[in-house]
Structures are given as structure tokens and as C-alpha cells.
C-alpha positions as CSV (number, residue, x, y, z in Angstrom):
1,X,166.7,91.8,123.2
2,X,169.4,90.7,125.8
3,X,169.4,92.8,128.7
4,X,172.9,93.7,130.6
5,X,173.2,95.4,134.1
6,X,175.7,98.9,133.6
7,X,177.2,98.6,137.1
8,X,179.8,97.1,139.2
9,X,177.9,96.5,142.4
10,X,178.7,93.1,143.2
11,X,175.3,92.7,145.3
12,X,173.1,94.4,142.4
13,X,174.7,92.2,139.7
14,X,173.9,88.8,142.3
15,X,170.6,90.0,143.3
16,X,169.3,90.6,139.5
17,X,170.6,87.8,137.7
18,X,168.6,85.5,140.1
19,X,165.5,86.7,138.0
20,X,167.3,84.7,135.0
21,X,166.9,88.3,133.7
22,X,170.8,89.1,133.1
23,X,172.3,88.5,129.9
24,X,175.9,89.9,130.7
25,X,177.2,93.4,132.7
26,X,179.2,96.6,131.4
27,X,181.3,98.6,133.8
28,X,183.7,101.8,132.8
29,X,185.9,103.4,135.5
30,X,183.1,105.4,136.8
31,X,181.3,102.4,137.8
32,X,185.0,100.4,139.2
33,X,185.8,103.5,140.9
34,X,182.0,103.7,143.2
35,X,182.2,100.1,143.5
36,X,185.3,100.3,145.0
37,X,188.0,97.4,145.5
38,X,190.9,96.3,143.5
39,X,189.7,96.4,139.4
40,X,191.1,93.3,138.2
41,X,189.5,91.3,141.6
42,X,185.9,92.6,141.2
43,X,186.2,92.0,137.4
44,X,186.7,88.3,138.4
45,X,183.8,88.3,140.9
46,X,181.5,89.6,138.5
47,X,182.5,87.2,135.6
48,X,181.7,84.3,138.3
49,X,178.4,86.0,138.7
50,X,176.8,86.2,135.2
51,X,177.6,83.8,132.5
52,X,177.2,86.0,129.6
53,X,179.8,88.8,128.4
54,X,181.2,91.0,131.5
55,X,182.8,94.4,129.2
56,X,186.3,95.6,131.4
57,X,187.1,99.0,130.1
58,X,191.5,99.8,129.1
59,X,192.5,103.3,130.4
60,X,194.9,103.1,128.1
61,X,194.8,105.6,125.2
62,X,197.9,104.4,122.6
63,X,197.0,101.3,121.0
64,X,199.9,99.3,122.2
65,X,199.3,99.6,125.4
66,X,195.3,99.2,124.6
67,X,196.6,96.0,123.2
68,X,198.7,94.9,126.6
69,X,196.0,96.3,128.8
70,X,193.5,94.0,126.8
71,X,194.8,91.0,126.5
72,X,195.5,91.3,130.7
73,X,191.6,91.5,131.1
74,X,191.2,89.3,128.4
75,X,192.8,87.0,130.6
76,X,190.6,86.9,134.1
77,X,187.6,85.1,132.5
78,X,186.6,83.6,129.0
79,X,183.6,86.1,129.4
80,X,185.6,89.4,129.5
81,X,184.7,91.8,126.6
82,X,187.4,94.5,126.6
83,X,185.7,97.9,126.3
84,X,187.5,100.1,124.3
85,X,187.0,104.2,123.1
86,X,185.9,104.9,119.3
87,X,189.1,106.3,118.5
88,X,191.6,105.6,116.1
89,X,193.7,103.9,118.6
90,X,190.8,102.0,119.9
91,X,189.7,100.9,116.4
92,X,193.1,99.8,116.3
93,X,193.2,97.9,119.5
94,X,189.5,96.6,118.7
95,X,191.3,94.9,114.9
96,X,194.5,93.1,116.9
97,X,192.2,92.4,119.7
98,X,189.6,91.2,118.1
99,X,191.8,88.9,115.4
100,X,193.1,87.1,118.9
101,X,189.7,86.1,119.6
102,X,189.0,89.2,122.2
103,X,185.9,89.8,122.8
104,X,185.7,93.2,122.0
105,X,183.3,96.1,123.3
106,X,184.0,99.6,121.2
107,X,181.9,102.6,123.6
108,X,181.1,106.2,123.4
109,X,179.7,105.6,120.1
110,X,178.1,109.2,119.0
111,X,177.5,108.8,115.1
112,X,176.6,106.4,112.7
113,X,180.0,106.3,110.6
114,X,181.6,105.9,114.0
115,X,179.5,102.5,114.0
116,X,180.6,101.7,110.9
117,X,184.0,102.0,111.7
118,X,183.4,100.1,114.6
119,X,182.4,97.2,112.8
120,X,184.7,96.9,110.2
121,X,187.4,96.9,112.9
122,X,185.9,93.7,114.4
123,X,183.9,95.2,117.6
124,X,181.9,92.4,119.0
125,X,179.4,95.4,120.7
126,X,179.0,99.1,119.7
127,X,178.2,100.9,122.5
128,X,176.0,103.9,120.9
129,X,175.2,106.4,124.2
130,X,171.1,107.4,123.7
131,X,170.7,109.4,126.6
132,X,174.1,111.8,126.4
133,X,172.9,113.2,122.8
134,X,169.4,113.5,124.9
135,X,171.5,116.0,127.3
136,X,172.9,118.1,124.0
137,X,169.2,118.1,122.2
138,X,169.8,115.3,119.7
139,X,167.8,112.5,119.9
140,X,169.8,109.5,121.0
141,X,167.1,107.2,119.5
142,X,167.5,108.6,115.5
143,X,171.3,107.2,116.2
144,X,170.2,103.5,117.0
145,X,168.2,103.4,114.0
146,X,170.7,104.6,112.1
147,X,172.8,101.8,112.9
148,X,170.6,99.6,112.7
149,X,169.6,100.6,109.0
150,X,173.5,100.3,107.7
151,X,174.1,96.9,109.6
152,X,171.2,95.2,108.4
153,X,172.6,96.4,105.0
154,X,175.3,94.3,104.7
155,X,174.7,90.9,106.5
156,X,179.1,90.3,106.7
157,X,179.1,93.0,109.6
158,X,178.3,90.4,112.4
159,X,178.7,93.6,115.6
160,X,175.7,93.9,117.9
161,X,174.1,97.1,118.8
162,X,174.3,97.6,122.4
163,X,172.2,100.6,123.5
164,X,174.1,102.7,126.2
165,X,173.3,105.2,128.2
166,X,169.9,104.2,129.0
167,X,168.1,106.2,131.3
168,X,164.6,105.3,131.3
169,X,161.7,102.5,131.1
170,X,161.1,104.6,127.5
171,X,164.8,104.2,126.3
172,X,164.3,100.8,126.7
173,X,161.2,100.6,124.7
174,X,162.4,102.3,122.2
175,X,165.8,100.4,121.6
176,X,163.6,97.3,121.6
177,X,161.0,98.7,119.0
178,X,164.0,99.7,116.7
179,X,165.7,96.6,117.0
180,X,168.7,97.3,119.8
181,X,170.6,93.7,120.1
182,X,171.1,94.5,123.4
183,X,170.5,97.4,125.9
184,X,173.1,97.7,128.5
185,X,170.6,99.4,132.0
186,X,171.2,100.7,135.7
187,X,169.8,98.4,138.1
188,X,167.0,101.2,138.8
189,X,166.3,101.5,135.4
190,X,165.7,97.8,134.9
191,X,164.0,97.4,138.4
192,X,161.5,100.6,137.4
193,X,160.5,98.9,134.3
194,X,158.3,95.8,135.9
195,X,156.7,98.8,137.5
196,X,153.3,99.6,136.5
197,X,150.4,101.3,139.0
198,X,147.3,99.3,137.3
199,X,149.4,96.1,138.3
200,X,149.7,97.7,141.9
201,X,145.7,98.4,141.4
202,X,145.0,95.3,140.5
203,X,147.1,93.0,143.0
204,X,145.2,94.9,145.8
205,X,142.3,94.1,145.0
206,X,142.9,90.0,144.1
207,X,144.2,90.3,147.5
208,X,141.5,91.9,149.2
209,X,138.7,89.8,147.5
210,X,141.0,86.6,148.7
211,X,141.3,87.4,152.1
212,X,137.3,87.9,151.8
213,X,137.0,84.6,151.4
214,X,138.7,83.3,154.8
215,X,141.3,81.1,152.8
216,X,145.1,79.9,153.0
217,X,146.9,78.2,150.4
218,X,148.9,76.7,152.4
């Protein structure tokens, strides 16, 4: 599984992709608009920071000017993926984008079919959102393997599952165990998941024994 950081914060994206851990960042206008700073320059910044695909979001919501927006962000890095909504205009957007060569990234993914259509517009990325249908009493979860069972049914579909809106160490798990391509995670998500207190247990008292013995590596 390929792990990328949701967020726009410059200074997250640098300080966690030191760990080799980043495979590529998601933003949406929620994210641009905390972060702060002119769109088009932080979209830049963090395609300098992470090698791997760095999804811009159109506000756009005809597909012409999906189109215009796209090929604009298309146009900042060779890593941009344009994020575009599952709607008919996006699907659209996501065939003439993605027939240019666009990376393309198709988001708020609620239902199966909606993946489906997703794919055979061309989407690079489906961006199913597990922890919103958590909110509404739906497990988020049943949709990933969902998607998972119809892609794997016909190899020609080539889009990668991206799971969204993950919330906890458990969504993560879970995507993984299903078989999520990739699972797009908050920095404190991603940071909690190294977490664990028997590991906290357990380094205090390696340390505790060590400094029993009088001894300096160095």
C-alpha cells in the first residue's frame, strides 16, 4: 500500500516524507484554504517536495471550464493529479483530461457504481470517502471492498483505489487488509499509527537496563 499525506502544510509534508514514508499528497480547498498562500504557488512547493503524485482539486463545476482549470494545474509539475468531483461533468473532465495524459484524481466517491464510472472515464485514482459514510451509519469499509471486488473483475480497468477520508490507525488497517492501492492520511493519523504503548513499555526498560550497565556507545 502507498501511503499519501491529505494536507497542504508545507512543513508537515517536508517533515514526513524524510521518513521515505510518503508516496504522494492530496489537498481539496479545505486544506489550500488553512494552509494559506496563493494555490497555484503552494501547489508548486509541494510538488518539489514529494516525488510521487501531488492531486490539485478544479473549483470548477462545468466541464469546460474543469477542462481549462485542469490542464492550468496540469501544468505546474509533471506530478500534478487534477482532483476532480464524481459528477457527470467531472467524469467528463476526468475522459478529455485523462486522454491528454492528465493525471487524473476523481473524489467524493460514495458508491460503488460511482467507481465504476470513474474508471471507465479514465480516473487515474478513485477517491472513495470511508470515514463520511462512518458519520451517516454506513460502513465506509463495505464500500472499499466493493470496489475492490468489481476492479479486480475486469483486469482493463487500470484506476487505483485511494482510500479517503481516513480517520484512524483502524481505517488504515482495514483499507490495507482489503486491498486499498493507496490510502490518502492526516499527518496525525499517520504519525498515531507508529504508536503503540508495549513499544513505549518496552523501550523504557532496554533503556533502564542499559544505563544499569554504566555504558556509552559513543
Amino acid at each position: 500500500m502507498r501511503f499519501f499525506i491529505d494536507t497542504a502544510d508545507l512543513g508537515e509534508i517536508a517533515d514526513l516524507a524524510s521518513t521515505g514514508l510518503v508516496d504522494g499528497v492530496t489537498t481539496n480547498p479545505s486544506l489550500i484554504a488553512k494552509a494559506g498562500g496563493n494555490f497555484l504557488d503552494l501547489i508548486a512547493k509541494i510538488c518539489a517536495l514529494v516525488d510521487g503524485p501531488v492531486s490539485a482539486e478544479v473549483t470548477a463545476l462545468d466541464a469546460s471550464q474543469m477542462i481549462s482549470e485542469g490542464r492550468k494545474l496540469a501544468k505546474i509539475a509533471p506530478n500534478v493529479a487534477v482532483k476532480l468531483p464524481l459528477t457527470w461533468d467531472g467524469l467528463k473532465a476526468c475522459r478529455a483530461l485523462s486522454a491528454e495524459g492528465t493525471l487524473v484524481n476523481v473524489t467524493l466517491c460514495f458508491s460503488a457504481n460511482q467507481a465504476l464510472l470513474a474508471a471507465k472515464a479514465g480516473a487515474a485514482f478513485i477517491s472513495p470517502f470511508i470515514g463520511r459514510l462512518d458519520d451517516i451509519g454506513i460502513d465506509g469499509m463495505d464500500l472499499i471492498s466493493d470496489i475492490r471486488q468489481i476492479y479486480d473483475n475486469y483486469p482493463a480497468l487500470t484506476t487505483e483505489i485511494l482510500a479517503a477520508s481516513v480517520r484512524t490507525p483502524l481505517h488504515l488497517k482495514q483499507a490495507a487488509e482489503i486491498g486499498a492501492d493507496i490510502a490518502t492520511i492526516p499527518p496525525s493519523v499517520l504519525r498515531a499509527v507508529v504508536k503503540h504503548p508495549l513499544t513505549d513499555a518496552g523501550l523504557q526498560t532496554f533503556l533502564a537496563d542499559w544505563a544499569k550497565t554504566g555504558q556509552s556507545i559513543l
